[in-house]
Gaussian input, Z-matrix of N, CA and C with variables (Angstrom, degrees):
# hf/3-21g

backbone

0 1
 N
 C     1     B1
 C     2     B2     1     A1
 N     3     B3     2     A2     1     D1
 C     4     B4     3     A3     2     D2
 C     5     B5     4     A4     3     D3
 N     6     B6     5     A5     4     D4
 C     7     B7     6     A6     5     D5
 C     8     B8     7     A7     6     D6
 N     9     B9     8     A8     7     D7
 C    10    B10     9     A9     8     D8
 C    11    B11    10    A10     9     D9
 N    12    B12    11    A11    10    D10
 C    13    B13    12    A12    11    D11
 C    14    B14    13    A13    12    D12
 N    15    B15    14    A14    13    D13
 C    16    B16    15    A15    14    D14
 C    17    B17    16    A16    15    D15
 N    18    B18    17    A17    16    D16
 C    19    B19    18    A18    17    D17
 C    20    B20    19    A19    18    D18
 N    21    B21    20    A20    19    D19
 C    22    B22    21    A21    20    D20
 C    23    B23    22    A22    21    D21
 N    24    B24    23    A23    22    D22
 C    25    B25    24    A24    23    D23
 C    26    B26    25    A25    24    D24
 N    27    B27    26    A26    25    D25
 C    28    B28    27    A27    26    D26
 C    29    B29    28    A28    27    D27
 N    30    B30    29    A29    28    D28
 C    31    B31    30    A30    29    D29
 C    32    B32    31    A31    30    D30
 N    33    B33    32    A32    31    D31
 C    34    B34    33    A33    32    D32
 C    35    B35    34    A34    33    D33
 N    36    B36    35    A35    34    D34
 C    37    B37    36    A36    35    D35
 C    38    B38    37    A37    36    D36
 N    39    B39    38    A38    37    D37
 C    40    B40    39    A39    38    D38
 C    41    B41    40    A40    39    D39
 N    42    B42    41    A41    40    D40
 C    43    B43    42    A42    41    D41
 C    44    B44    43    A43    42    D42
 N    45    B45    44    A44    43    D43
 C    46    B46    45    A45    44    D44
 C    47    B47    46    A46    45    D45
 N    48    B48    47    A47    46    D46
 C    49    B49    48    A48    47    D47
 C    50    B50    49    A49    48    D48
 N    51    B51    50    A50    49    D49
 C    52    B52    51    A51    50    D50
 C    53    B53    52    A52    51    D51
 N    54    B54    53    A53    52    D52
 C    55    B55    54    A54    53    D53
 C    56    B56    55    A55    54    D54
 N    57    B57    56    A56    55    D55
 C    58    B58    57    A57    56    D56
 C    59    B59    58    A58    57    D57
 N    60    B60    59    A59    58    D58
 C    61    B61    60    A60    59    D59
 C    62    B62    61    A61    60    D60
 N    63    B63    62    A62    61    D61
 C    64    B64    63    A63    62    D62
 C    65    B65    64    A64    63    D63
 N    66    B66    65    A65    64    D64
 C    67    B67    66    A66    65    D65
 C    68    B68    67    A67    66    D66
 N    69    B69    68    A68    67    D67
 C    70    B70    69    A69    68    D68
 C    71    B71    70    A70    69    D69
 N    72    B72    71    A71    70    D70
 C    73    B73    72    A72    71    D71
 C    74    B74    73    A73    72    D72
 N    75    B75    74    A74    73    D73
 C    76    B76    75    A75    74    D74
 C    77    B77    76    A76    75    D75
 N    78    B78    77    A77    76    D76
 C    79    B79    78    A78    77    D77
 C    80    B80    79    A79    78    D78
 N    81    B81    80    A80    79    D79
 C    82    B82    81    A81    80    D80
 C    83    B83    82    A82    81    D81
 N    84    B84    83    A83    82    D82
 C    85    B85    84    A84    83    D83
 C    86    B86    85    A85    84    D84
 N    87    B87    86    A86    85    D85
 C    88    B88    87    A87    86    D86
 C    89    B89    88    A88    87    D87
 N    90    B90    89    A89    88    D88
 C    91    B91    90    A90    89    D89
 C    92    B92    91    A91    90    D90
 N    93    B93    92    A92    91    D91
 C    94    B94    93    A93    92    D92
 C    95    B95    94    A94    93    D93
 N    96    B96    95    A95    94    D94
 C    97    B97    96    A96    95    D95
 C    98    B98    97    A97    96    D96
 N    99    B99    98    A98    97    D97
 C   100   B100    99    A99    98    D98
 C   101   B101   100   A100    99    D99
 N   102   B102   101   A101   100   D100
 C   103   B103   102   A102   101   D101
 C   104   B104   103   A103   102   D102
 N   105   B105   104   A104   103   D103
 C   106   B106   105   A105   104   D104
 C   107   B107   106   A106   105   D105
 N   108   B108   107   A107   106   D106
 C   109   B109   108   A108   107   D107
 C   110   B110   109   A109   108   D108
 N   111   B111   110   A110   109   D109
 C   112   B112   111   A111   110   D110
 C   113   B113   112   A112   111   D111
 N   114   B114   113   A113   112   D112
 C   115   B115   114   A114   113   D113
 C   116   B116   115   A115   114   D114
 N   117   B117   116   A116   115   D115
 C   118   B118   117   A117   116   D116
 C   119   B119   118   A118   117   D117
 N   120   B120   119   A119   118   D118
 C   121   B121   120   A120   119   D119
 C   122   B122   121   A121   120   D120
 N   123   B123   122   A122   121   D121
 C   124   B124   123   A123   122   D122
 C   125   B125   124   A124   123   D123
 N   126   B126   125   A125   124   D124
 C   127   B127   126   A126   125   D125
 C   128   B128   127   A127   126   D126
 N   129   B129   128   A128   127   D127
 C   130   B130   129   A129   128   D128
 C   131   B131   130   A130   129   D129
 N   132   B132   131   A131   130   D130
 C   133   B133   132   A132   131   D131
 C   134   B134   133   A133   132   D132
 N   135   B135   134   A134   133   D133
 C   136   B136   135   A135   134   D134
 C   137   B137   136   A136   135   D135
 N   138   B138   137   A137   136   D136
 C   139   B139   138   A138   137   D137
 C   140   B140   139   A139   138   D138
 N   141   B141   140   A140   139   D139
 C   142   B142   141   A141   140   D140
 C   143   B143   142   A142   141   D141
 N   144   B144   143   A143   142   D142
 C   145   B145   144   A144   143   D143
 C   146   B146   145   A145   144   D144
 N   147   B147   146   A146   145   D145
 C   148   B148   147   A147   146   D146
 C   149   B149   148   A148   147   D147
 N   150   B150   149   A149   148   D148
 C   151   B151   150   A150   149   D149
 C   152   B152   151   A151   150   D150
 N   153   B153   152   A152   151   D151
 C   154   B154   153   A153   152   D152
 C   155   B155   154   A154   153   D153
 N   156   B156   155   A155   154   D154
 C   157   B157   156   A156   155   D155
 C   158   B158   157   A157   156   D156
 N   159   B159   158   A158   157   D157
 C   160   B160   159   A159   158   D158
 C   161   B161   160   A160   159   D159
 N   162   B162   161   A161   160   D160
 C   163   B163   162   A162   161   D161
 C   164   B164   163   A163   162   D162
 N   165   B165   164   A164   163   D163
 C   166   B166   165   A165   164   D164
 C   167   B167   166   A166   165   D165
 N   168   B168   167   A167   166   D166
 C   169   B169   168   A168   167   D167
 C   170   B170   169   A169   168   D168
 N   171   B171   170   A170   169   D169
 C   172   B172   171   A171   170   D170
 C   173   B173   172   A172   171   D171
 N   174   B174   173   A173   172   D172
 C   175   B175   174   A174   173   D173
 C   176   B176   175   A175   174   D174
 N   177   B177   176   A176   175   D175
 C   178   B178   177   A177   176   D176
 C   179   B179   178   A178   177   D177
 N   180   B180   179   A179   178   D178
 C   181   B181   180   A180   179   D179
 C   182   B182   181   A181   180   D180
 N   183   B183   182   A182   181   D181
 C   184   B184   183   A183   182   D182
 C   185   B185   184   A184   183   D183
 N   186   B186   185   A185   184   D184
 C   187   B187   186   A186   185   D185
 C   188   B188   187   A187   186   D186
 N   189   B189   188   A188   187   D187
 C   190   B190   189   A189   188   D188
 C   191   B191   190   A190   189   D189
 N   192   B192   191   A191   190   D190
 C   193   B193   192   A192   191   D191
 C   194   B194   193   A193   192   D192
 N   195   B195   194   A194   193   D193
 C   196   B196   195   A195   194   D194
 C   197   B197   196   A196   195   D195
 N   198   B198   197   A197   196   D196
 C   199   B199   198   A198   197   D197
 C   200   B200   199   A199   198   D198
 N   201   B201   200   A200   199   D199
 C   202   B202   201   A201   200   D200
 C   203   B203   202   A202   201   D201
 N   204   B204   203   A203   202   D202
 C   205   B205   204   A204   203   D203
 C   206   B206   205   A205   204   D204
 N   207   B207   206   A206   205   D205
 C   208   B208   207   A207   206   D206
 C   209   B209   208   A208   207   D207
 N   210   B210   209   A209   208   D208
 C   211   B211   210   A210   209   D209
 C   212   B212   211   A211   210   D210
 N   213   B213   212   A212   211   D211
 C   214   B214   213   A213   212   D212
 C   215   B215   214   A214   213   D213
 N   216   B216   215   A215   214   D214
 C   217   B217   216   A216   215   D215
 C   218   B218   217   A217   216   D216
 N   219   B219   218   A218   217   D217
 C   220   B220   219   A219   218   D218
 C   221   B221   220   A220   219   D219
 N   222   B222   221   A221   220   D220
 C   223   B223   222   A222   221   D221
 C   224   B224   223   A223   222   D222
 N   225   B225   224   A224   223   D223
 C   226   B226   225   A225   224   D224
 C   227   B227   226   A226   225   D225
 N   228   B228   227   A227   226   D226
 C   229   B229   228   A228   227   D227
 C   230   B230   229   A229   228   D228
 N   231   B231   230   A230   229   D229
 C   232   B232   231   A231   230   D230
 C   233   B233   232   A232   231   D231

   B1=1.4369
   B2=1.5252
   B3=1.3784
   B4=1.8745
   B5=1.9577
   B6=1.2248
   B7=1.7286
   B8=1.9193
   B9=1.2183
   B10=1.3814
   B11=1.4574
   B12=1.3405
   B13=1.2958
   B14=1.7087
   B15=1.1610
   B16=1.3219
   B17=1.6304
   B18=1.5839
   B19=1.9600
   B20=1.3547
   B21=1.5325
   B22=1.4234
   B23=1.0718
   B24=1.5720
   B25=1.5710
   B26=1.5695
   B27=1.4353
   B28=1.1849
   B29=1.5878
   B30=1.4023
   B31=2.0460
   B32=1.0739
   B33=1.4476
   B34=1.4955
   B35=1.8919
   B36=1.0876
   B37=1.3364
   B38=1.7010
   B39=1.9463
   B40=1.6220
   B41=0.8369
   B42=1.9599
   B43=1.5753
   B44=1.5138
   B45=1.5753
   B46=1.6208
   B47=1.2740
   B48=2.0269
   B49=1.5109
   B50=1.9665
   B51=1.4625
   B52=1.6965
   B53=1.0390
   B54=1.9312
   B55=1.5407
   B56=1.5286
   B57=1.8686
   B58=1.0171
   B59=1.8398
   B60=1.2224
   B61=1.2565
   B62=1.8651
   B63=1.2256
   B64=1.4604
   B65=1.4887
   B66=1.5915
   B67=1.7046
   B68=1.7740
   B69=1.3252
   B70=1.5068
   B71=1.5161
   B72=1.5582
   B73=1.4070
   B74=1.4778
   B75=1.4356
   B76=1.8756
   B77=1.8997
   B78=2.0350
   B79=1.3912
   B80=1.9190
   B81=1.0647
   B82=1.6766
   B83=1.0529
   B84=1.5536
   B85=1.6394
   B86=1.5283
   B87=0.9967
   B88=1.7766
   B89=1.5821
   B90=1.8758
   B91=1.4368
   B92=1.6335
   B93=1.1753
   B94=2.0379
   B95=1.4101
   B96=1.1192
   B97=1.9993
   B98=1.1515
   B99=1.5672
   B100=1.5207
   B101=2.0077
   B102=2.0017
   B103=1.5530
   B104=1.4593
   B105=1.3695
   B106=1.3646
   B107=1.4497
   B108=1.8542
   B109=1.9854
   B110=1.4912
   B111=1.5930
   B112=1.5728
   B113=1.8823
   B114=1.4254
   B115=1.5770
   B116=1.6938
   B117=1.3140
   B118=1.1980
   B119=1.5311
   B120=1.5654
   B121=1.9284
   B122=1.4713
   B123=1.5741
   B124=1.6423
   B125=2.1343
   B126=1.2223
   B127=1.7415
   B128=1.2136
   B129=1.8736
   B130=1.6625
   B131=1.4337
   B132=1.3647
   B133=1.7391
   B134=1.9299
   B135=1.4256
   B136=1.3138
   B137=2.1462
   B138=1.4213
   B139=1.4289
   B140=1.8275
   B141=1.3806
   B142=1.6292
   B143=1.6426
   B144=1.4816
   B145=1.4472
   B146=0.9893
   B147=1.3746
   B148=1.7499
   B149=1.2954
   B150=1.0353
   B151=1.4807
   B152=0.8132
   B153=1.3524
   B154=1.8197
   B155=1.7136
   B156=1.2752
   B157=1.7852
   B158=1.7143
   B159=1.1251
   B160=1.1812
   B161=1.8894
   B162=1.0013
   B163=1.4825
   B164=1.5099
   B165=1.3035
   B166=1.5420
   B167=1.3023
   B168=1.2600
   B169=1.4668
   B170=1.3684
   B171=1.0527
   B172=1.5821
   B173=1.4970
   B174=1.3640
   B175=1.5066
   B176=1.6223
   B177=1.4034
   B178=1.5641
   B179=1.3857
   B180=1.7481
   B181=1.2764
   B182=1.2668
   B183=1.0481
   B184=2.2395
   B185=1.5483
   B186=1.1031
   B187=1.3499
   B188=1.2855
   B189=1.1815
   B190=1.6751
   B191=1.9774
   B192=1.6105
   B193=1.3518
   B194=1.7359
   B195=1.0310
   B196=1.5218
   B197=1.4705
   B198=1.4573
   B199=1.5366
   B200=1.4652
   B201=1.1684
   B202=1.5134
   B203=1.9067
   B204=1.4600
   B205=1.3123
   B206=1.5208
   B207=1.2671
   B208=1.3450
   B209=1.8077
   B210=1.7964
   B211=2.0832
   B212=1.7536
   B213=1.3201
   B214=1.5296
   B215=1.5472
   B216=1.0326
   B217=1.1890
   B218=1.5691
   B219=1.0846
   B220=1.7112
   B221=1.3227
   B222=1.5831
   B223=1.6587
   B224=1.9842
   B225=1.3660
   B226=1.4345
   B227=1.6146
   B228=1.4874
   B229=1.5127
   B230=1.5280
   B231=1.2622
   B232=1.9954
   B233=1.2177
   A1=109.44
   A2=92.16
   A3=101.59
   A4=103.73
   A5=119.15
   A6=137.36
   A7=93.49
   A8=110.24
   A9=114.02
   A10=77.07
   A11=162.38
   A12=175.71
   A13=99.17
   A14=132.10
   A15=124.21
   A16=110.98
   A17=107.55
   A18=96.14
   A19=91.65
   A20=124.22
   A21=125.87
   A22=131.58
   A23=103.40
   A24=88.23
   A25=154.74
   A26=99.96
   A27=113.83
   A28=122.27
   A29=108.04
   A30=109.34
   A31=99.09
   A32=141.93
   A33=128.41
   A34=90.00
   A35=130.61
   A36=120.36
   A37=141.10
   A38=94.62
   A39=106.36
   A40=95.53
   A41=112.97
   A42=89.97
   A43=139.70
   A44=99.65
   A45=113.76
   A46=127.76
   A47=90.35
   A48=136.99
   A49=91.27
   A50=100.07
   A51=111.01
   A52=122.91
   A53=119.63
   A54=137.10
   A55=110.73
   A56=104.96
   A57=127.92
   A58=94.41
   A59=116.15
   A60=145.38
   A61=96.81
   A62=111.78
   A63=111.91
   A64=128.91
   A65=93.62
   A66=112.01
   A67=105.50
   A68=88.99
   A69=100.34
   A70=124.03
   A71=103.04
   A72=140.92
   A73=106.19
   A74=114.34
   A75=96.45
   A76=124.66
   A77=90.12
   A78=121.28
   A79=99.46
   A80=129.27
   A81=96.46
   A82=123.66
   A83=127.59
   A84=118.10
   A85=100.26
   A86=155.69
   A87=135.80
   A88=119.41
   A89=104.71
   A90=90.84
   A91=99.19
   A92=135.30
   A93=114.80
   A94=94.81
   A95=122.12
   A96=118.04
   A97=82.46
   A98=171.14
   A99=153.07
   A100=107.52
   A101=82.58
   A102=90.26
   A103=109.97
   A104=141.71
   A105=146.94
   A106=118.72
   A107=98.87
   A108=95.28
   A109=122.54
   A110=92.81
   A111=101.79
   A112=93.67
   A113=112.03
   A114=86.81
   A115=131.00
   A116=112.11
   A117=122.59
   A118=97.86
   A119=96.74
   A120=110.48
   A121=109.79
   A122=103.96
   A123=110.46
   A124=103.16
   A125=110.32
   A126=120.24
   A127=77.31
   A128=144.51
   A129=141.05
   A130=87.47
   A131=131.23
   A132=134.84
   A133=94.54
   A134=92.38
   A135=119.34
   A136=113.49
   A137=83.20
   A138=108.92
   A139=122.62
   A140=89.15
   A141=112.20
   A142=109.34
   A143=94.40
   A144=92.96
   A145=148.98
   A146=111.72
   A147=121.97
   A148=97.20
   A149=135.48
   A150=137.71
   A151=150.82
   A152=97.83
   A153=123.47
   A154=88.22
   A155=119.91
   A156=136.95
   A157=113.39
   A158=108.46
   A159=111.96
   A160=107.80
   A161=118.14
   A162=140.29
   A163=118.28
   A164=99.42
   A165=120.33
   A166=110.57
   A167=145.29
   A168=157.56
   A169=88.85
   A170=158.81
   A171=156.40
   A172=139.29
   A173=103.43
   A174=116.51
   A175=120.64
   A176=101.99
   A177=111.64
   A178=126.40
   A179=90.82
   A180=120.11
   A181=113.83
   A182=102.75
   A183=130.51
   A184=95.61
   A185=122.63
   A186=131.93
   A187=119.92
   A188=141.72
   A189=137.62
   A190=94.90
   A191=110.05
   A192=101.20
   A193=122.87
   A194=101.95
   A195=123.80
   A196=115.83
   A197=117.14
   A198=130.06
   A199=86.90
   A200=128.33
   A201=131.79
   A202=108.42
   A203=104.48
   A204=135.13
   A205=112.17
   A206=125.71
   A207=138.52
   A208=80.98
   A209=68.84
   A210=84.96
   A211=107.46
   A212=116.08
   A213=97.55
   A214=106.95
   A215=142.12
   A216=142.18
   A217=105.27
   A218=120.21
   A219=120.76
   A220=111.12
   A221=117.24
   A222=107.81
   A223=100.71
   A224=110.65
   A225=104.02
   A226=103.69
   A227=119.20
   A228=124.22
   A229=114.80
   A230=95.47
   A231=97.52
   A232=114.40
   D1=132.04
   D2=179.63
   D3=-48.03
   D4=157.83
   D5=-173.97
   D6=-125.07
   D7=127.31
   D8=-157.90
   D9=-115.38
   D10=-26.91
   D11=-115.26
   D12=-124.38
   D13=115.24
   D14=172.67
   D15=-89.73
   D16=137.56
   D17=-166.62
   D18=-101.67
   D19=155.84
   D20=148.49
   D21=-80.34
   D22=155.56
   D23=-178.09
   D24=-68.60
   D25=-1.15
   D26=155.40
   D27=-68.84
   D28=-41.49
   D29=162.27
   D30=-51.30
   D31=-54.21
   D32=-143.99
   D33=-93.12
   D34=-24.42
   D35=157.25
   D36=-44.76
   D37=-38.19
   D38=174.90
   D39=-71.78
   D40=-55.61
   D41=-168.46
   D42=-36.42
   D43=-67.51
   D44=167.05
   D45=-2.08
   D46=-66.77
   D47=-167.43
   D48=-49.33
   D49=-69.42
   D50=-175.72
   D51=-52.90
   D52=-22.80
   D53=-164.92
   D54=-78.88
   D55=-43.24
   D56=-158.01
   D57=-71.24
   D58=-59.95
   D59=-157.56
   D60=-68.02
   D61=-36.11
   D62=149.66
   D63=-39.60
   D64=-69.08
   D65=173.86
   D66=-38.68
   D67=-75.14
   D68=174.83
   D69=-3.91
   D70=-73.35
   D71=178.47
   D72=-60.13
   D73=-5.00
   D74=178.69
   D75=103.84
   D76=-21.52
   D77=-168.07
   D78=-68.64
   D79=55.38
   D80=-177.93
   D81=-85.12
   D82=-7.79
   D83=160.14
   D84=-92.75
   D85=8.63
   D86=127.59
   D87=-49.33
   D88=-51.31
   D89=-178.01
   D90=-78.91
   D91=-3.64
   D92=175.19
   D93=-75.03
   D94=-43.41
   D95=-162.18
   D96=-84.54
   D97=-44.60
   D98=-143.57
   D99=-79.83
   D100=-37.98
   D101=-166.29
   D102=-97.81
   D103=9.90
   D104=150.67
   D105=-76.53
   D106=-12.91
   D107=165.71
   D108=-88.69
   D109=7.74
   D110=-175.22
   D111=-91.42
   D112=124.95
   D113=166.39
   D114=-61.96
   D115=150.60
   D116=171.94
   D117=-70.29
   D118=129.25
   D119=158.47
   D120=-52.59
   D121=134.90
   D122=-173.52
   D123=-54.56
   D124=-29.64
   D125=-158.55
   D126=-63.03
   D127=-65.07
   D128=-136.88
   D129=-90.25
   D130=-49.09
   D131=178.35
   D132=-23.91
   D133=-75.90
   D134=-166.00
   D135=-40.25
   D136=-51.62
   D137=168.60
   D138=-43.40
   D139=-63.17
   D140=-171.79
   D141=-57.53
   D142=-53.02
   D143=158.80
   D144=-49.95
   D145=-45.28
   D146=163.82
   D147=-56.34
   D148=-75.57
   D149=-168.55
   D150=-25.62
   D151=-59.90
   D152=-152.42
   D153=-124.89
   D154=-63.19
   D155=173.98
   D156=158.65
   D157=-166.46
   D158=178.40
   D159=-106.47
   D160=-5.90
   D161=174.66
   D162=-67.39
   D163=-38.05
   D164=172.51
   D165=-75.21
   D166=-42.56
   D167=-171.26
   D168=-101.17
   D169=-5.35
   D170=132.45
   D171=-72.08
   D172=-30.74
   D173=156.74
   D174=-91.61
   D175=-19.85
   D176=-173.81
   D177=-39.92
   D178=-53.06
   D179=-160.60
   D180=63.10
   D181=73.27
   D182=-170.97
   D183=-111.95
   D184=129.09
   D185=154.69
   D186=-52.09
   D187=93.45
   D188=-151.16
   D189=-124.57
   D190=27.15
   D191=179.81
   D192=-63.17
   D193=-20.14
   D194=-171.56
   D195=-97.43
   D196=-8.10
   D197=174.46
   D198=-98.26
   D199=-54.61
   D200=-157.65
   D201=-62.09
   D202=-33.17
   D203=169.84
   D204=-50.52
   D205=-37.65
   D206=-126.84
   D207=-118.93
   D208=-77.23
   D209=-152.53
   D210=-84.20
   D211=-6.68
   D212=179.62
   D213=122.86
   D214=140.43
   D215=-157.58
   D216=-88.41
   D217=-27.67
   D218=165.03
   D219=-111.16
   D220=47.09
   D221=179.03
   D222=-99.48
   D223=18.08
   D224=171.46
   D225=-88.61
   D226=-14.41
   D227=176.93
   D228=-90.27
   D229=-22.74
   D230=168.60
   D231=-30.85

């Protein structure tokens, strides 16, 4: 679900910080679900889509607040 809340970059730093430290620990589906609450940068949003589809960034459950920001709240249907 889209995050209507814009984080700073120091939030998107703990997160990371906590995601990483998961990995670390052995955790790798803690750090995949920790690091999809970080939004995705609109440039990889933009990317993934071309790419991969828009299905993927829709089933993902990717934080796309910052694509949605950018390109429009239905620009995954463009």
């Amino acid at each position: 679900m889209p995050q209507t809340q814009t984080m700073t970059l120091d939030e998107k730093l703990t997160i990371s910080n906590k995601a990483i430290a998961l990995k670390n620990s052995g955790d790798l589906d803690g750090y995949n679900r920790l690091m999809k609450t970080v939004p995705m940068p609109p440039y990889l949003a933009k990317v993934a889509k071309e790419k991969i589809g828009k299905d993927f960034l829709i089933n993902g459950g990717w934080n796309l607040s910052e694509a949605e920001a950018k390109f429009g709240q239905d620009w995954l249907n463009k």
